[in-house]
Each structure stands twice: as structure tokens, then as C-alpha cells.
C-alpha positions in Angstrom: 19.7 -18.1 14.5 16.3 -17.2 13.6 14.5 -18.8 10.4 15.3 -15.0 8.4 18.9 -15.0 9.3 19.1 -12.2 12.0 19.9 -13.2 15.5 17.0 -12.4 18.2 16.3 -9.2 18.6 18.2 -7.7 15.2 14.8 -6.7 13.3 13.5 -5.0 16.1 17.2 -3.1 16.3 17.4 -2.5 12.9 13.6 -0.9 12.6 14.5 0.8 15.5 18.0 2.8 13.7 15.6 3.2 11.0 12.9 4.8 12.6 15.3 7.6 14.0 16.7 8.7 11.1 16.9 12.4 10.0 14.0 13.5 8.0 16.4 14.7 5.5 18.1 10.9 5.1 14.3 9.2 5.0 13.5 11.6 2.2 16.6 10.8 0.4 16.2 7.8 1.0 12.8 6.9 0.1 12.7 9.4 -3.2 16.5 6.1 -3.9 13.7 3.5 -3.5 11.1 5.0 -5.9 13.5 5.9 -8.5 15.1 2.4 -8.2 11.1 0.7 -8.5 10.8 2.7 -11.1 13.7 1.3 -13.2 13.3 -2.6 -12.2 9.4 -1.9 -13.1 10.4 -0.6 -16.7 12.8 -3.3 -17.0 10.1 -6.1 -16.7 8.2 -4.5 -18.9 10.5 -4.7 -21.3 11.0 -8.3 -20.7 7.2 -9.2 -20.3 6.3 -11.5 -23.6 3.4 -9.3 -25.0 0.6 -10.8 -26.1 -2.3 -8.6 -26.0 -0.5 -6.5 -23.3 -2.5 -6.8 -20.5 0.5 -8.5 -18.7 2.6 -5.3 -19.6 -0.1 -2.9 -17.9 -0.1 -5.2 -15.1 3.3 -4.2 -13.8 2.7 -1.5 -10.8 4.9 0.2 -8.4 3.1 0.6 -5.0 4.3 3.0 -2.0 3.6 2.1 1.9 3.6 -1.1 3.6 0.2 -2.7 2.6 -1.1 -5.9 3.7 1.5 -6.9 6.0 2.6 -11.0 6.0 5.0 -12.7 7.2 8.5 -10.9 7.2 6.7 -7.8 6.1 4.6 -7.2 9.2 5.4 -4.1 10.5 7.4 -2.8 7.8 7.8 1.0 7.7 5.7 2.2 5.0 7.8 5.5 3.9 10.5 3.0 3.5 8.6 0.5 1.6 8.3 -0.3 -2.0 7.0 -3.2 -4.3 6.9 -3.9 -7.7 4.0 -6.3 -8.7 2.9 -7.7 -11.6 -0.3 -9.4 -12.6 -4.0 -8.5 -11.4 -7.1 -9.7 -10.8 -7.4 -10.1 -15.1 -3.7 -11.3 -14.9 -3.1 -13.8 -12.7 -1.4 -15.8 -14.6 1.5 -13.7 -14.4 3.8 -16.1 -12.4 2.9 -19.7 -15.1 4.5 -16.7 -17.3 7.5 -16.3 -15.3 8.0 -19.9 -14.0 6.2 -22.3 -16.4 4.4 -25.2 -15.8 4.3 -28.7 -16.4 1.5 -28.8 -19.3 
């Protein structure tokens, strides 16, 4: 088995079924996948400790693939969603989220 659980050739399969689906079931699909960013994006922000807020603003929903790495090389970018959270002023976004040892 590959290192990302699918069996050789899956991903490409799988991109493949995606690819061909109905322009009706993309659009439903991709307006699912906004609305659901949407709601894990307002729930961090409720969660976000808030100092000066800059952390809070920092919480972004991006459309399309981006900069592909790894996994997400060649993702299809009407099917593709992120949350992010932190910035170039917020970097310190994950010691928020994970801690550290000082």
C-alpha cells in the first residue's frame, strides 16, 4: 500500500470519477464545501483566545488549489477548500494551538 493509504493507481482513479462529474453535482458540491469552511472557520474563531485579535482576523477561507505540496499536488481547484489561520503578522498561530516547551 502506498504511504497515503490508497493502493497504486486509486488517486489517479478517484481524480478521474471526480473530474467527470455533472456540472450540476460539482456546483452542488463545491457551493457543500464553502458552506461547510465557512462554519469550521467561524468556529475557530470562536475558539481563538483573543488577545488583541489579530489571531481572530487571521482565520481565512481560500477557494482553488493554491500552491500545491505533497498530497495536494494536483488537486482540483473547484473542489478545493482550506481554512488557514495565522499570517505573515500571525505566525505564531500554531505555539497558540500546540504550545511549546518554554
Amino acid at each position: 500500500m502506498a504511504r497515503s493509504g490508497f493502493r497504486s493507481g486509486d488517486r489517479d482513479r478517484a481524480k478521474a470519477l471526480f473530474r467527470a462529474l455533472p456540472r450540476s453535482v460539482r456546483k452542488a458540491t463545491s457551493a457543500a464545501l464553502d458552506s461547510s469552511a465557512e462554519e469550521l472557520a467561524e468556529a475557530i474563531r470562536r475558539r481563538v483566545p483573543e488577545d488583541r485579535g489579530d489571531l481572530k482576523a487571521s482565520v481565512t477561507v481560500k477557494r482553488g488549489a493554491g500552491k500545491a505540496r505533497g498530497r495536494e499536488a494536483g488537486a482540483d481547484p473547484d473542489l478545493t477548500v482550506r481554512v488557514t489561520e495565522g499570517d505573515r503578522d500571525t505566525f505564531y498561530a500554531p505555539y497558540v494551538e500546540f504550545g511549546t516547551t518554554e
